[in-house]
C-alpha positions in Angstrom: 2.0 -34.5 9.5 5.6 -35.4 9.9 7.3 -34.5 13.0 10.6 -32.5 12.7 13.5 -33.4 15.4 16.3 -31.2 16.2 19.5 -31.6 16.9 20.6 -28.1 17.6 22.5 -29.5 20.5 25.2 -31.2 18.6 25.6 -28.8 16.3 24.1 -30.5 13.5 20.6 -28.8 11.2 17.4 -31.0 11.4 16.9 -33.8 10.2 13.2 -35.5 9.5 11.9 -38.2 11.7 13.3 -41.9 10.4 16.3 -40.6 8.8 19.6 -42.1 10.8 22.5 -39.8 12.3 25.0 -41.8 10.2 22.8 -41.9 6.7 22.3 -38.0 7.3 26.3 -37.3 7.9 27.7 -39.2 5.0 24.9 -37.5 2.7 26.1 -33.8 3.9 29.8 -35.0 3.4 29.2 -36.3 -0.4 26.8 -32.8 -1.1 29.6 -30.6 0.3 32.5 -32.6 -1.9 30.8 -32.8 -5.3 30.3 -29.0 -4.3 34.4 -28.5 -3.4 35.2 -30.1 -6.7 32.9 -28.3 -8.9 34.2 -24.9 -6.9 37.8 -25.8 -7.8 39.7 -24.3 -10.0 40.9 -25.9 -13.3 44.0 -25.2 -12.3 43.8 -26.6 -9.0 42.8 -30.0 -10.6 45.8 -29.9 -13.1 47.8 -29.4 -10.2 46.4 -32.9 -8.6 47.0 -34.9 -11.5 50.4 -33.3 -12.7 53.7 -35.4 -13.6 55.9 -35.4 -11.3 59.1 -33.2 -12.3 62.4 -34.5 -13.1 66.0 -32.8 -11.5 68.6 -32.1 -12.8 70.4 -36.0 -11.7 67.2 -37.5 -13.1 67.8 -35.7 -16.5 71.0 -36.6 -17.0 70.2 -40.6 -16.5 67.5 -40.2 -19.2 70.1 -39.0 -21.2 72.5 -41.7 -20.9 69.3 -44.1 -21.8 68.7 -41.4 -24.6 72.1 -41.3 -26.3 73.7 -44.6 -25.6 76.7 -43.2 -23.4 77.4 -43.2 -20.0 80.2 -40.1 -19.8 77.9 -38.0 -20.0 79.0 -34.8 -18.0 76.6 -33.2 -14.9 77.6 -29.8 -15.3 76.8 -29.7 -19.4 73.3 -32.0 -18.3 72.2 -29.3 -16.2 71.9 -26.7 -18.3 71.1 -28.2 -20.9 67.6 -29.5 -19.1 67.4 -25.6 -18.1 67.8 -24.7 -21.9 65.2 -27.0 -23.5 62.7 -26.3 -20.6 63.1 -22.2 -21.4 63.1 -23.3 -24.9 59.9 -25.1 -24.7 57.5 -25.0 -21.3 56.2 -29.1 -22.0 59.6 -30.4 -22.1 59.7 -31.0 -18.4 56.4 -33.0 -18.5 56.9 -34.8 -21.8 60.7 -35.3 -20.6 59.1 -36.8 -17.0 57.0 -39.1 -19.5 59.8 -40.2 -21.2 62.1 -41.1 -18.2 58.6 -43.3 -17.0 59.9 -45.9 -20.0 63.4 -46.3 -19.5 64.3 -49.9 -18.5 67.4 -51.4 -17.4 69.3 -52.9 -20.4 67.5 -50.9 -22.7 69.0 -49.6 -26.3 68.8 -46.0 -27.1 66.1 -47.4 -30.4 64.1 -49.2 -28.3 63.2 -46.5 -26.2 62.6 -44.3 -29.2 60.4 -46.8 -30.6 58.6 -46.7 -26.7 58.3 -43.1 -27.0 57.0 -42.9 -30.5 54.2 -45.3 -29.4 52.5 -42.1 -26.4 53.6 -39.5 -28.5 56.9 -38.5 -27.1 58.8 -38.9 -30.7 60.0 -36.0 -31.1 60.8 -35.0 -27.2 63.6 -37.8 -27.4 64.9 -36.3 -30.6 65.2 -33.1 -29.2 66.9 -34.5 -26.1 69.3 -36.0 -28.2 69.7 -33.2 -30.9 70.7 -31.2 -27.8 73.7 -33.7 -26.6 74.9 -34.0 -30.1 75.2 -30.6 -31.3 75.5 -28.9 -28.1 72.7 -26.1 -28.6 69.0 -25.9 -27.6 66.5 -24.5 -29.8 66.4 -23.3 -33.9 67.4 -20.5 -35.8 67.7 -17.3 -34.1 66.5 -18.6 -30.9 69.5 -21.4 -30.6 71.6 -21.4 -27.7 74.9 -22.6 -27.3 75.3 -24.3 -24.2 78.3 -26.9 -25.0 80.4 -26.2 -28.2 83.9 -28.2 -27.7 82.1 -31.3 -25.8 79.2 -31.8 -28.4 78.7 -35.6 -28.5 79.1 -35.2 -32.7 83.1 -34.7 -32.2 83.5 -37.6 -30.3 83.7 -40.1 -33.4 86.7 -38.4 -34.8 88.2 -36.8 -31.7 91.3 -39.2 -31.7 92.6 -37.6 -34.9 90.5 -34.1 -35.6 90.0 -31.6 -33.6 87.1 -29.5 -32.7 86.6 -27.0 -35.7 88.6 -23.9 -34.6 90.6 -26.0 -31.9 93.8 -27.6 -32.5 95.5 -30.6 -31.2 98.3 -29.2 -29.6 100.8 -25.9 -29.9 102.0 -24.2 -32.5 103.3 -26.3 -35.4 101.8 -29.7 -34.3 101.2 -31.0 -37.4 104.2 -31.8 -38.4 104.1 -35.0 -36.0 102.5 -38.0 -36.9 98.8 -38.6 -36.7 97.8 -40.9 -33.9 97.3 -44.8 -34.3 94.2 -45.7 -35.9 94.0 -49.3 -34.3 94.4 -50.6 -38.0 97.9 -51.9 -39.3 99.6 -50.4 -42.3 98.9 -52.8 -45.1 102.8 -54.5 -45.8 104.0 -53.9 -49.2 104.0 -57.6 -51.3 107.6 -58.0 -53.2 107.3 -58.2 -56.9 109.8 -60.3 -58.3 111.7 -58.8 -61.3 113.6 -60.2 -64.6 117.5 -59.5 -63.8 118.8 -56.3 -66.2 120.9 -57.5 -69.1 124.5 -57.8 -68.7 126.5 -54.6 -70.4 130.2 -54.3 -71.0 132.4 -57.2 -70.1 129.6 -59.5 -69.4 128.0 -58.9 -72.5 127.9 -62.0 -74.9 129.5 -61.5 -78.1 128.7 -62.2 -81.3 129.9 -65.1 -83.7 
């Protein structure tokens, strides 16, 4: 029959003869963590292997990667990251993805092209959607967080204004629109046959 030994003394249950302190601990540790991990909940887990969420600073460099310009303003960044995440309660993790494949040097379509390749297509044209036209979200659910700085003014912004802005005070256009950058095309001379002589000068006949 096989003899029991105990080892009520260090606090540990009995163990059967032939079986090693050591062998016995790291068995009761690997029992008692499959049993943690199946006891945890989902939740719990999601929480361990969860992106990493961006700030508002980290936002706004994904959006210069995003758009192609660096004056972008941090104020107008800000809420528009707090607009698209209470528009839609992924964008912070898809947005986190995103930011994981901006690279130094990189052109606003070659990080699309990155993004469309995990899935994140659309998160960048939203991102960008947002910049350009100043709202978050469609339809009856759009906000308007930037109206007058909306990227899609910037284009023309040297001689339009802002629909219901105007350039200056009252009566300013009379003045001249600014320079374009491009030269007035010169007007070429067109050489002309003299008039005929009248009166006096007239030659008479025989």
């Amino acid at each position: 029959m096989r003899q029991w030994r105990s080892y009520v003394a260090t606090g540990l249950p009995e163990v059967p003869d032939g079986t090693t302190r050591r062998l016995f601990l790291l068995t009761t540790a690997a029992v008692a963590t499959g049993i943690g991990m199946m006891a945890s909940p989902p939740e719990v887990l999601a929480q361990q292997s969860a992106t990493t969420a961006l700030d508002d600073a980290d936002f706004l460099l994904l959006s210069k990667a995003a758009v192609g310009h660096d004056g972008l303003d941090m104020t107008i960044a800000s809420r528009l990251f707090a607009g698209l995440r209470h528009a839609d309660p992924t964008f912070n993790d898809n947005a986190a993805g995103l930011a994981r494949l901006v690279r130094g040097g990189q052109t606003p379509q070659a990080l699309l092209d990155a993004a469309k390749a995990i899935g994140l297509h659309e998160t960048m044209l939203t991102l960008v959607a947002a910049w350009y036209t100043g709202t978050v979200g469609h339809g009856q659910q759009a906000e308007v967080v930037s109206y007058a700085d909306a990227l899609m003014y910037r284009p023309v912004s040297d001689g339009l204004p802002v629909p219901t802005y105007c350039l200056g005070g009252p009566l300013w256009w009379p003045g001249l629109p600014p320079p374009a950058g491009v030269s007035a095309p010169t007007p070429t001379p067109v050489a002309t046959a003299p008039p005929p002589p009248t009166g006096a000068d007239a030659p008479k006949g025989d």
